[in-house]
N, C-alpha and C positions, 0 to 999 in steps of 0.2 A: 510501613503498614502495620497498625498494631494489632497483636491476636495471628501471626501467621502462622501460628501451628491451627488453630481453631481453624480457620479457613480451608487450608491445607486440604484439612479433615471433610469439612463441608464437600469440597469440589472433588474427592475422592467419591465419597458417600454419591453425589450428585452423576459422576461419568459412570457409577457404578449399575444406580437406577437409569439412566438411560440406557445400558446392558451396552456400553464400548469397548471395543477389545482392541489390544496392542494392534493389529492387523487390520485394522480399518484406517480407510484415506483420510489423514487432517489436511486441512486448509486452512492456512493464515490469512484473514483479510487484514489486509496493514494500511493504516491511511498517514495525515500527517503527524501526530501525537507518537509515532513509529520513531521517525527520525529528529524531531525535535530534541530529546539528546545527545542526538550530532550537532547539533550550535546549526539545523537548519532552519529556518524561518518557515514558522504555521501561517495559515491567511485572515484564520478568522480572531486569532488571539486578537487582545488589545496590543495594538501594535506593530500587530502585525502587516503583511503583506498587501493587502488589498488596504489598508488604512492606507497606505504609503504611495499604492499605485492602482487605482479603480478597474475594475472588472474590465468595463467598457474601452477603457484606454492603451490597453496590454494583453488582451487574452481571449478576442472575438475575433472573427473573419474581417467583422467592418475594420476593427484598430487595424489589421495589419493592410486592409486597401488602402488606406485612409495617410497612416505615417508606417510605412515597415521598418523603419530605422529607427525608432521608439520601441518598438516589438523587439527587435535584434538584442536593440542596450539593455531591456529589461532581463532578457532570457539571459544576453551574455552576461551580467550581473550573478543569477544565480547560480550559473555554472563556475563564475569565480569561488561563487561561496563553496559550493561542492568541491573541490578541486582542494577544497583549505581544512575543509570536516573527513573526520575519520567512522566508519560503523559502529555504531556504540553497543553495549554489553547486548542486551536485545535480539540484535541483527547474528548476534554470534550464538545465540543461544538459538535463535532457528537452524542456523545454519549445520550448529551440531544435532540438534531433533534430527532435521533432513537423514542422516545417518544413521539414527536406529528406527527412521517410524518411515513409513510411505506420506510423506508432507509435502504439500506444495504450496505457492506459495499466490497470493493475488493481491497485488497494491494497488493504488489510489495514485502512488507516487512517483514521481516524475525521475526520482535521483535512482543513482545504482549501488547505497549503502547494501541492498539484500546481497548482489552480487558479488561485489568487495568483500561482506563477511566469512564469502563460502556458498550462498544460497543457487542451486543450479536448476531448479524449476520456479522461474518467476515470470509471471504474465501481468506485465502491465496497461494498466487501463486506459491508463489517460497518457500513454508517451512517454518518450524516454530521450530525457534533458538532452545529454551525451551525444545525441542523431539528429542528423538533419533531413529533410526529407522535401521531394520536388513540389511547386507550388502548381503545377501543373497535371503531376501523377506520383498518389500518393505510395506508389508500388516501390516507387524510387526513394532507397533509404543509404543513407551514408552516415558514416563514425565521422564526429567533430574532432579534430587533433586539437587539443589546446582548451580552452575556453572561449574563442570568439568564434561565432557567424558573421560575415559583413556585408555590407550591398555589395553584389558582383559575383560572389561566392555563387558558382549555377552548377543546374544538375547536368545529367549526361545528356537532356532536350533542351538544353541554352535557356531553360527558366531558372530565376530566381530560386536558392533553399531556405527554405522557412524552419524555424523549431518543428521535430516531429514530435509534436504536443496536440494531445487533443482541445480544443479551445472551446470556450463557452457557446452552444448556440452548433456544436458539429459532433457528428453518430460518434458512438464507442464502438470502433471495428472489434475491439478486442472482445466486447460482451459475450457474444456467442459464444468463444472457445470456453470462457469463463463460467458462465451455465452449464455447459457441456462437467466443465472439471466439477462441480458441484452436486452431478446426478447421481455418483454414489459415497459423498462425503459421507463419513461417518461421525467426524468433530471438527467443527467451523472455530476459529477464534479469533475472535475480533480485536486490533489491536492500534487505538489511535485513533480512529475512525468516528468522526459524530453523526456517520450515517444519516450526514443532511447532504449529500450530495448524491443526485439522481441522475441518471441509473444507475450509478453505481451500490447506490447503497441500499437497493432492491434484491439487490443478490443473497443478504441475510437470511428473504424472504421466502428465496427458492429451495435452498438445502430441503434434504428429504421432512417430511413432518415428524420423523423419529430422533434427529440427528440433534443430539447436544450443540449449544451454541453459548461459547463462553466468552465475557466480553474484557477485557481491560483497560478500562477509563477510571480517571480519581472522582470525575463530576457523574451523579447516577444515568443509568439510561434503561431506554425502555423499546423490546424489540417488536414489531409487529408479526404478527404470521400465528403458527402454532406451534414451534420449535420450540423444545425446553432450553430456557437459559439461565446462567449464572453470573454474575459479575464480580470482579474481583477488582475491587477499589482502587489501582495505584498505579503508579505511571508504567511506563512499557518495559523495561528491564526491570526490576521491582515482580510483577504479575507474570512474567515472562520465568523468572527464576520459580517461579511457586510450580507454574503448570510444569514446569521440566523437571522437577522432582517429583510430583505426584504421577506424569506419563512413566518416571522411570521407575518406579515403584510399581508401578503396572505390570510393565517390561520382566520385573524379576517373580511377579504373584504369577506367571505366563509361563 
C-alpha cells in the first residue's frame, strides 16, 4: 500500500474527529477476504467456490433433501482444506488488539482461523465448519473429530448430523446477539467483507450513527447508513497492521 504513513495520518485525524477513545467497544466484522490469506477459498472470486459448486447444489435446505451425501463431500472438502491452512498475520493481529482494547469479534465465516490465532470473543454468523449439528433440532450441536461427516453419523435423537452451517434460503440465529454486541460499538472495522451478503451485511447499518466504521478492502466500497467511514485500500493483514499501530498510538496519547 503506497503513502502508508500519509494514510496512517488520515485514519488518526479521522478516529480523532469521530471523538474515539481507547475505552470504547471495537467490533471486527470479518467476512471471506479475512481468511483468504490462509490459502482458504473466497466464493465470489473468479474461481472461486460457487464457480466450482452452485448455490443451489451444496448450500440450501432443498440440496441437502434432495442428495445429502453431495452436501457431506462438499463440507468435508472444505474442512480438508481447513485442517491444511494456518491463521495468517491478520487473525493474529486481532487477536493481540483483543488484549489491549475491549474488541470482539463478528464473522461471516464458517472456519475457526480467529480462534486458532488467539481470538476468544467470536460470534459467528453463518456456523462453524468444525460442528455438526442435528437435522432434526438445531439445539443439538457437536465437535467434528477429524475432517469427515458421513451418512449414519446421528445425533443423540437417531437423526441424521448435518454441517452446522447456516445455508442459503435459512434465519441467522446468531443475528440477534450480534445487534445486541453493536449497541454500544464505539469502532466497527470491516474486514474482507463485500457487504453483499444479507443479513449479514446489514449490520454495518446498525452501529450507533456516531460510531466510526473503517473498512479494509483493495477494491473501493461504499457504506449505506449515516456512519462516518474511512477505507483503507489493501488486503487484511496489510490494513490490519496500519489500524494496530494507530489504535496503539492511541493507547499511549491515553
Amino acid at each position: 500500500m503506497p503513502h502508508t504513513g500519509k494514510v496512517a495520518h488520515q485514519l488518526e485525524d479521522f478516529l480523532k474527529l469521530a471523538q474515539f477513545t481507547t475505552s470504547d467497544s471495537i467490533i471486527v466484522f470479518s467476512g471471506a477476504g479475512m481468511s483468504a490469506e490462509s490459502g482458504i477459498s473466497t466464493f465470489r472470486d473468479k474461481g472461486g467456490l460457487w464457480e466450482k459448486h452452485p448455490i443451489e447444489e451444496v448450500a440450501t435446505p432443498e440440496a441437502w433433501q434432495r442428495d445429502p451425501q453431495k452436501v457431506l463431500g462438499f463440507y468435508n472438502m472444505r474442512r480438508q482444506q481447513l485442517l491444511s491452512v494456518s491463521p495468517n498475520e491478520g487473525h493474529q493481529i486481532i487477536a493481540e488488539l483483543e488484549k489491549e482494547f475491549s474488541l470482539k469479534v463478528i464473522t461471516q465465516n464458517i472456519d475457526d482461523l480467529h480462534e486458532r490465532a488467539g481470538s476468544t470473543e467470536v460470534l459467528h454468523l453463518h456456523g462453524e465448519l468444525r460442528m455438526a449439528r442435528s437435522s432434526v433440532d438445531e439445539e443439538l450441536v457437536y465437535p467434528i473429530e477429524g475432517w469427515e461427516l458421513k451418512i449414519g453419523d446421528l445425533c443423540d435423537k437417531g437423526s441424521q448430523l448435518r454441517p452446522h452451517v447456516v445455508w442459503f434460503g435459512e434465519m441467522v440465529p446468531a443475528l440477534e446477539e450480534a445487534i445486541k454486541q453493536l449497541e454500544d460499538c464505539g469502532l466497527m472495522i470491516v474486514i474482507g467483507s463485500s457487504l453483499q451478503v444479507y443479513p449479514a451485511a446489514s449490520l454495518v447499518q446498525m452501529v450507533p450513527p456516531s460510531c466510526p466504521v473503517v473498512l479494509i478492502d483493495p477494491e473501493p466500497m461504499f457504506v449505506q447508513g449515516s456512519a462516518p467511514y474511512f477505507q483503507i485500500r489493501s488486503g487484511a493483514s496489510e490494513g490490519l497492521n496500519l489500524i494496530s499501530s494507530v489504535l496503539k498510538h492511541f493507547n499511549k496519547a491515553n
